[in-house]
N, C-alpha and C positions, 0 to 999 in steps of 0.2 A: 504494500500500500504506500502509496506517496508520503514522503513525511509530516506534509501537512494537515492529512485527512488523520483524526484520530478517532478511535471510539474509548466511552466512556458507565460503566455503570450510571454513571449517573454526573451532573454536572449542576453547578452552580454558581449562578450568577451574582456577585456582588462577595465579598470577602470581607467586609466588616463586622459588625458584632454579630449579626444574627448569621451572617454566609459561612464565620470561620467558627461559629458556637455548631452551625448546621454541620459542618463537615466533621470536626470532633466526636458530634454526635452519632458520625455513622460511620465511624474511620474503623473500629472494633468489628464492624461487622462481616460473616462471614457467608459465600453463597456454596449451595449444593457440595461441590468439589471442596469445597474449605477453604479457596480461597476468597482474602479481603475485596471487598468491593473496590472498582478502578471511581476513584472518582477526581474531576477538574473542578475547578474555582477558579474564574472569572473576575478580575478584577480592576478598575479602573486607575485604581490609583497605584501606583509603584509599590511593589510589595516590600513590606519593613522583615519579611522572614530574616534576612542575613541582617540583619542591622547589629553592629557589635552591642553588648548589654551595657551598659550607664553604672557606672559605681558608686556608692553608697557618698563614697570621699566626689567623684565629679561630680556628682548632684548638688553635696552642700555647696561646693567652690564655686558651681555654677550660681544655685540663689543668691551666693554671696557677692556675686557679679552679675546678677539682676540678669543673667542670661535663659537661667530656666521660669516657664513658667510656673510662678507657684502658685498665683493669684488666676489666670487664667483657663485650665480647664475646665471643663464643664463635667459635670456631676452626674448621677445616675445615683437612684433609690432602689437597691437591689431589696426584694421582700425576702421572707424567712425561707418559703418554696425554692426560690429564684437561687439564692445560695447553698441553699442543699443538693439541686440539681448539679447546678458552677463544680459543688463538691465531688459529684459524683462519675465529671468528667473529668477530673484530675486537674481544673482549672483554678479551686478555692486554694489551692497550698501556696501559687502565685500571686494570690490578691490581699490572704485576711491580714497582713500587717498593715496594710495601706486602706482598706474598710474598716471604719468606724460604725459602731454597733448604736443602734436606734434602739434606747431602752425604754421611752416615755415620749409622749408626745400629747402636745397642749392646743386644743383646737379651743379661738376664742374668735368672737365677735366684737371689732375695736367699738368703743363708747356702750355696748351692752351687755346684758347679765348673761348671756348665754357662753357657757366653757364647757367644756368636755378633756378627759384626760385620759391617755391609753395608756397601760403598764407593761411592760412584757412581762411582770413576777406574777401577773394576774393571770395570766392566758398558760403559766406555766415553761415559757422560753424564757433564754437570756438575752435574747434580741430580737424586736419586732422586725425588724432589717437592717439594713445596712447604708452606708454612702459610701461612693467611691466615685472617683474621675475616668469617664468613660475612656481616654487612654489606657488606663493600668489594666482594665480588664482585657482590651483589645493584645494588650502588649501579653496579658497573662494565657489568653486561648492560644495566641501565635507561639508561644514557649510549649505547651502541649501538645500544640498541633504539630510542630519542626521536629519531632520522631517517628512523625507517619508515612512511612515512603509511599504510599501509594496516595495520595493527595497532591497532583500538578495543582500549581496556580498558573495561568494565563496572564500574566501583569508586568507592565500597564496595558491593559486590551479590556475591549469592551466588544458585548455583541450586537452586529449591527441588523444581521436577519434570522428570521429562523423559518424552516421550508417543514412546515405541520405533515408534510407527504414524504409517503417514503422515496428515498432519493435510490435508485434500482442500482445505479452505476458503481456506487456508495457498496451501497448491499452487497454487492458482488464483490466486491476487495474485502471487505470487513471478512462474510463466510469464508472464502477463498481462501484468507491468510489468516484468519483468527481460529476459522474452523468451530466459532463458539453456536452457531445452530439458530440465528435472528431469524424473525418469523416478520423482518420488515416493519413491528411495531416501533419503531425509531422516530425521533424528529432530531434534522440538523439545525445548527447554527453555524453560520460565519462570522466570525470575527475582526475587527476591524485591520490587524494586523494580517488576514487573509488566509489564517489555520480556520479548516473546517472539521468541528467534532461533531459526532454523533454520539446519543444517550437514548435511554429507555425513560426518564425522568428527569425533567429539567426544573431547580427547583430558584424561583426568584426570589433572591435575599437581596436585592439590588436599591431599595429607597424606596420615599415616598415618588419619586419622579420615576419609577421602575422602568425601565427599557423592555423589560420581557412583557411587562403587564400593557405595555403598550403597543408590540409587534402584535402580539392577541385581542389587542383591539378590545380589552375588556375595561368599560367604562366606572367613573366613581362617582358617586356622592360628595358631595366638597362645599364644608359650610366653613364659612370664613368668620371667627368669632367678633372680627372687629377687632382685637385685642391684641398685643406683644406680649411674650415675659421678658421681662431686664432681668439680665444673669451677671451676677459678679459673686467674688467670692472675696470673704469680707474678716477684720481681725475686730473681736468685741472686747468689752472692757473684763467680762465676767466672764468662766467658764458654762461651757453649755452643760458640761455632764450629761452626755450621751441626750439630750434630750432635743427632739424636734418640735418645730413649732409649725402651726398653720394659724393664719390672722389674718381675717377678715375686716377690711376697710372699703372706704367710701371710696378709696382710687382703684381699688382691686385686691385679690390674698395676697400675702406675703409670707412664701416660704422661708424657713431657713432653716439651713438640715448642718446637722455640725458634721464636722472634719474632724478627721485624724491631727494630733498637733504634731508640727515643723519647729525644727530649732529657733528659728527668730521669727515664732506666730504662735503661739502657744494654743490663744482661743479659736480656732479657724471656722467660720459657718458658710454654708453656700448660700446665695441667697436667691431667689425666684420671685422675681417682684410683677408680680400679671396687672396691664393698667394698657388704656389707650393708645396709640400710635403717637398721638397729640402729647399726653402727659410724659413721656417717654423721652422727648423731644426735649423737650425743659429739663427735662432729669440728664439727661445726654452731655447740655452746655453746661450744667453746673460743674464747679471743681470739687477736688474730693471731698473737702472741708463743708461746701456747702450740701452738697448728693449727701453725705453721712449726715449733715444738723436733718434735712427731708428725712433720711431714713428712720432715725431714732422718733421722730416727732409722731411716723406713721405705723411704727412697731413697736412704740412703746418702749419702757425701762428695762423688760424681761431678762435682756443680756450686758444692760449698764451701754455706756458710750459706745459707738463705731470710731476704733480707734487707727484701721487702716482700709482702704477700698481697693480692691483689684479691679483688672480693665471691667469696665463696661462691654455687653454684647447684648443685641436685642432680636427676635425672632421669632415673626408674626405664627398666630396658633391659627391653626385651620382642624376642622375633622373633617381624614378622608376615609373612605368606606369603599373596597370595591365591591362593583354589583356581584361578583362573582368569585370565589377563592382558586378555583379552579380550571384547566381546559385540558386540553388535549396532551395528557403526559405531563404538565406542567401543574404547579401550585403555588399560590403567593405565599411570603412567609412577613411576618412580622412587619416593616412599614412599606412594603409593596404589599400589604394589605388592609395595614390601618395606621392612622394617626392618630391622636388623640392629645387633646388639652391637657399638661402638667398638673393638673390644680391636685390630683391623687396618687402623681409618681408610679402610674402604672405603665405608662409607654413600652417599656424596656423588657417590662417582666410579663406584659400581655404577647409581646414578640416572642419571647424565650418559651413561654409556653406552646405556640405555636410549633417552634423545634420539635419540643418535649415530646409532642404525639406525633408529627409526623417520623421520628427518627422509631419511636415504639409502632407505630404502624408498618413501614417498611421490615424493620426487627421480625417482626409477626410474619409477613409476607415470606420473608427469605426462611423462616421456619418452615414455612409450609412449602416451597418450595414453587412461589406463586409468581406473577408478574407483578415486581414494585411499582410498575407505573400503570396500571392497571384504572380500567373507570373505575372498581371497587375500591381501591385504595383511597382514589381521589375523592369518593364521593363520602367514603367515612372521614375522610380530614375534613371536606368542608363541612357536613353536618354535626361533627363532633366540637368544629371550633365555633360554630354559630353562636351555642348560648352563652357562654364565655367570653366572647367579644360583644354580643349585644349587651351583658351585665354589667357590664366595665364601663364600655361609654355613654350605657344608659346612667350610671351611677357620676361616672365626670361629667358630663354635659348636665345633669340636674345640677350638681354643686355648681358649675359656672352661674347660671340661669340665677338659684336660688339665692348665694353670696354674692353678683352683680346686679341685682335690681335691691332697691331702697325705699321701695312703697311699704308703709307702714304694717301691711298686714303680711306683707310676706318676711319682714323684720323680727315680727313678734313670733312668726310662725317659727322661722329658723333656732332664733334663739330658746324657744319653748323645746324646740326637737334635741338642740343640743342639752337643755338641762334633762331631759328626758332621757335620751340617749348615757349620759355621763353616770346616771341610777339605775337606770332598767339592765340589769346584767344580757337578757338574753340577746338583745337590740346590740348594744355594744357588743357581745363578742361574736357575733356575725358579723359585723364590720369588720371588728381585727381579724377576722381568719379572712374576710374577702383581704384586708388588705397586706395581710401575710401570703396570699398565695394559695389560698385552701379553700 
């Protein structure tokens, strides 16, 4: 076969956190013959696989020379589920010194009586979840992954077609020289660098902007909140002691999920400030001095003064929803299949769930010695992940709705719900197991 044409158990598109968590998760696996599944990873960006590792000593020299960022990564609210899984793929032993553990969390309504407080000693965990900076994880699956020989990456390449028909010409090199027995259930892709592979399951881990979910012509849903979150990552006067906050104000919530402490930052919180395009804009031109007197004034004393502010970034919330999870040998995974509003930190761990079953689905498959990319397979992914994604963003789009309007009654209401919720045990610990992952 030409060197270019390759086949592939199985392929996938996009290699970030959900593509290279996708690929870990099915790296173990073994078909009929015993051997490991062949699978490719597509990826746009230049793969960091070979990237030498960072030492403990060039990290600090680096903050010390303001060259690393310490103040600017962006965050992720990994749930109790989420990390047990991470654990499970030999990802967590790369992360937990840098995850800081969420033991309590203070949900309040600024100027009214409504609070709520969650404990993890109450639910019987030592941590409801977790924070950590979406690089470290990225960096920790890539460390996991770089012992799997049989996982190509494609990078920097991106696919630019994919031919849903079986391509004969194709077929006849693959059988010829693989001898592996295809029944022509295949779909190609070509790539923009001009390798063309062929798979039995092509699986898109590729973004909210998905290339594969586009070549398929499968449409979404896309409601535009009106809204940004300001993301910085901020030094307080007070320690957090593991504890997270959620505050609801008249410009919008305001998260802040504490961090691990750094030699010269002791108190570190991430902060997630959701508010207008307009407001955002004012917040933007202030200088640090002023953006922190706003911050403290609108989050209250909870963590004493804002004594240092990291870069500002801002990034408009949309919910997308595709009409569809599935097509032809193909499945969406995680933000080629949904977005969602930060306000419940579920984004990340509503994707990773996604993995979760389709990797136990296929697992199943090659048990029984089945076709993985089968309409049966596809058709139990997308109905198994339906009520699970309609719960999630039925539960974040109500908070949006409920904590952004100001009319009186739905004021009283909220706050009623919270003192309700903070006493009624059984009401509470459905929320924390929804928001543990359970």
């Amino acid at each position: 076969m030409s060197n270019n044409k390759k086949h592939y158990d199985i392929i996938i598109s996009g290699g970030g956190l959900s593509g290279s968590l996708m690929a870990l998760s099915l790296a173990d696996l073994t078909k009929a013959d015993g051997s490991l599944l062949s699978i490719a990873i597509v990826e746009a960006n230049k793969s960091e696989t070979n990237k030498p590792e960072v030492s403990a000593l060039e990290e600090q020299k680096a903050v010390h020379q303001n060259t690393f960022p310490l103040f600017d990564d962006r965050v992720l609210a990994l749930s109790h589920a989420s990390a047990k899984y991470l654990d499970s793929v030999n990802v967590w032993q790369h992360l937990s010194l840098d995850a800081c553990a969420i033991e309590k969390i203070d949900i309040s309504d600024r100027g009214h009586y409504g609070k709520a407080r969650l404990e993890a000693q109450e639910h019987g965990v030592s941590a409801l979840g977790y924070v950590i900076a979406m690089t470290k994880i990225g960096q920790g699956q890539l460390k996991a992954l770089a012992s799997k020989s049989n996982v190509q990456w494609f990078s920097p390449d991106t696919i630019t077609y994919i031919d849903w028909q079986p391509n004969n010409e194709l077929m006849s090199e693959l059988d010829n020289e693989l001898d592996n027995g295809l029944d022509n259930n295949v779909v190609t892709v070509t790539l923009s660098s001009g390798d063309i592979l062929s798979t039995i399951l092509l699986l898109a881990c590729d973004g909210a902007n998905s290339p594969c979910r586009q070549l398929a012509n499968i449409d979404v849903n896309k409601s535009d909140y009106q809204q940004v979150a300001l993301i910085a990552n901020v030094a307080t006067e007070k320690a957090h002691n593991n504890k997270a906050f959620e505050r609801f104000t008249e410009f919008g919530p305001i998260a802040m999920l504490p961090l691990v402490p750094l030699k010269n930052a002791q108190n570190r919180c991430s902060l997630v400030w959701t508010m207008s395009p307009q407001q955002s804009e004012q917040l933007l031109s202030l200088n640090d001095n002023e953006f922190s007197h706003q911050l403290e004034l609108a989050f209250g004393s909870w963590l004493g003064a804002i004594t240092e502010v990291g870069k500002r970034d801002v990034y408009p919330l949309v919910l997308l929803q595709a009409k569809q999870q599935t097509y032809h040998r193909l499945a969406l995974i995680g933000n080629a299949s949904h977005t969602i509003h930060p306000i419940a930190g579920q984004g990340f761990n509503l994707g990773l769930r996604d993995v979760q079953l389709m990797a136990s689905l296929i697992a199943k498959q090659l048990q029984n010695q089945a076709d993985i990319g089968s309409f049966t397979l596809l058709n139990q992914y997308s109905q198994k992940r339906a009520q699970d994604q309609k719960q999630i963003i039925t539960l974040t789009d109500s908070l949006v709705t409920l904590f952004a309007n100001n009319l009186p009654p739905l004021v009283a209401g909220r706050n009623t719900g919270l003192k309700i919720m903070n006493y009624f045990q059984p009401l509470k610990r459905t929320l924390v197991n929804k928001l543990m992952g359970y």
